[in-house]
N, C-alpha and C positions, 0 to 999 in steps of 0.2 A: 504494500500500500504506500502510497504516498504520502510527503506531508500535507498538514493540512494548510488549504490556502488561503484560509482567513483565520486568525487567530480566535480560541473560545471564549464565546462571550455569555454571559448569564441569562442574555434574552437576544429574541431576532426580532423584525417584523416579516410574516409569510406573505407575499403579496401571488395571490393568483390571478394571473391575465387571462381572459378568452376574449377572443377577437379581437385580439389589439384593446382592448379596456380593461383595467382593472375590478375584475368583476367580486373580489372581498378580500382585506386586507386584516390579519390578528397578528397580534403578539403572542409568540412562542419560547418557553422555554428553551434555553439550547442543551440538549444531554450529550449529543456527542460529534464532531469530525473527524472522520478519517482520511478526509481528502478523496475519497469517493462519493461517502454516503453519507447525508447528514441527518441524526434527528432530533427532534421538536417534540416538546409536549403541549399542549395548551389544552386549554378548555374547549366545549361545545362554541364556538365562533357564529351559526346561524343567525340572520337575523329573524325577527318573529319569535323567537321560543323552540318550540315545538317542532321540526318536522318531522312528517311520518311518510315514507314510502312505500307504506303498505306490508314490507315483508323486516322494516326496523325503522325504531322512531329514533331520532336524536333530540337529546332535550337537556336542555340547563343542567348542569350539571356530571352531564357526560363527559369524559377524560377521553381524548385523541394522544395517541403517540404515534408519531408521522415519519416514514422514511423515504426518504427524497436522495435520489442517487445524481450524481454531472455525468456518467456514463451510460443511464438507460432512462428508457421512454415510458419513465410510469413512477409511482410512489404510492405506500403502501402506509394506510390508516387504521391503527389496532382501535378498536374504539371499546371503553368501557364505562361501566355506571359510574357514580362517585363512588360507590363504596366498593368499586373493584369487580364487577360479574365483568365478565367479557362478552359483548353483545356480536363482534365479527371483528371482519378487517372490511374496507372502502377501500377500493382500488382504483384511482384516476390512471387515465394514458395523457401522460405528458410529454411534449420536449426536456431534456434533460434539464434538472434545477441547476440557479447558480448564485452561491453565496458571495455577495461582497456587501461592504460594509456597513453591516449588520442587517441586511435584508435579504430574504431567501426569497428568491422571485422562479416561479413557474407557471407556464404554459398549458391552460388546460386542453385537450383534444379532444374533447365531449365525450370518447368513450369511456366507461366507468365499470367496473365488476365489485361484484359484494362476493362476501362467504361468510355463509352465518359461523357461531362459536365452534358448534359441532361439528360444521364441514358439511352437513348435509346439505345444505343449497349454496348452488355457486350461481350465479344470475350478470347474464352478460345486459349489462345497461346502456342504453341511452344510443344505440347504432344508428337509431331513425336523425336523432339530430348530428351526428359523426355525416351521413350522407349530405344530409340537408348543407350543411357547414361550408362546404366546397372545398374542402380540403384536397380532396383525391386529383380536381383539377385544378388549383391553388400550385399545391406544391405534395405530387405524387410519389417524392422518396418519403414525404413525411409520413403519408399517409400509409402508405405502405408499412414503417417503421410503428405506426401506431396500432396496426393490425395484430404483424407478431406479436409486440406486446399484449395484449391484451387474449394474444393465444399461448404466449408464455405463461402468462397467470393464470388463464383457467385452466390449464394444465397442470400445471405445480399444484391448484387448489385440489384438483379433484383428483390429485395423487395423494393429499395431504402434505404437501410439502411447501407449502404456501411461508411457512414461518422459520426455512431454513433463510431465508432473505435477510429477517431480520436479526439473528444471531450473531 
């Protein structure tokens, strides 16, 4: 591994971009850089309170620990209650993150994978707005790149290996 190339800091800000906009900006914890992979803790960030997508709610209270890599097209969100049950992982496909000074900024690519705690549902998300986006005719090695992805991880999920990632 490499060194790391922002020095540890006690806090970041996560800023996630889609479409060129800043689409939700929090403060995160910093736990670790290895010059690859960075991760963050923070709290439930949502605006509103509440969201429910039907198959997991995130709500006040809920603890995010996020890993965001500069070498691969996706980062991985352990999500738990406050008082610790583990409700899954959140899988965005992004362009690689990149830390500089003190803000961790990523590129979101609309596609998204969930896995619940147990493993038993892995649920590939959000592909209708992935088309819609224009990506594929935007800029087609991305789009490409964001496909594997997103078939790396439900792959690895539905082997159950989804959490050698984070180790």
């Amino acid at each position: 591994m490499s060194a790391p190339s922002t020095p540890p800091a006690s806090s970041v800000e996560v800023r996630l971009i889609k479409a060129g906009a800043t689409k939700i900006s929090y403060p995160a914890e910093l736990l670790a850089d290895d010059g690859t992979r960075v991760s963050v803790r923070a709290p439930w960030a949502g605006t509103g309170g509440t969201r429910d997508f039907g198959f997991v709610r995130f709500e006040p209270g809920d603890v995010f620990t996020e890993y965001y890599w500069r070498d691969r097209w996706f980062s991985v969100k352990e999500v738990r209650t406050g008082d610790g049950t583990l409700k899954g992982w959140y899988c965005d496909i992004t362009r690689p993150a990149a830390l500089e000074g003190g803000e961790l900024v990523v590129e979101d690519l609309d596609l998204d994978l969930w896995v619940s705690a147990d493993g038993s549902a892995v649920l590939r998300l959000d592909e209708d707005e992935f088309e819609a986006s224009g990506l594929a005719g935007r800029d087609p090695e991305a789009a490409d790149r964001a496909v594997q992805a997103l078939d790396e991880l439900e792959l690895l999920a539905k082997q159950g290996k989804l959490t050698t990632l984070l180790t």
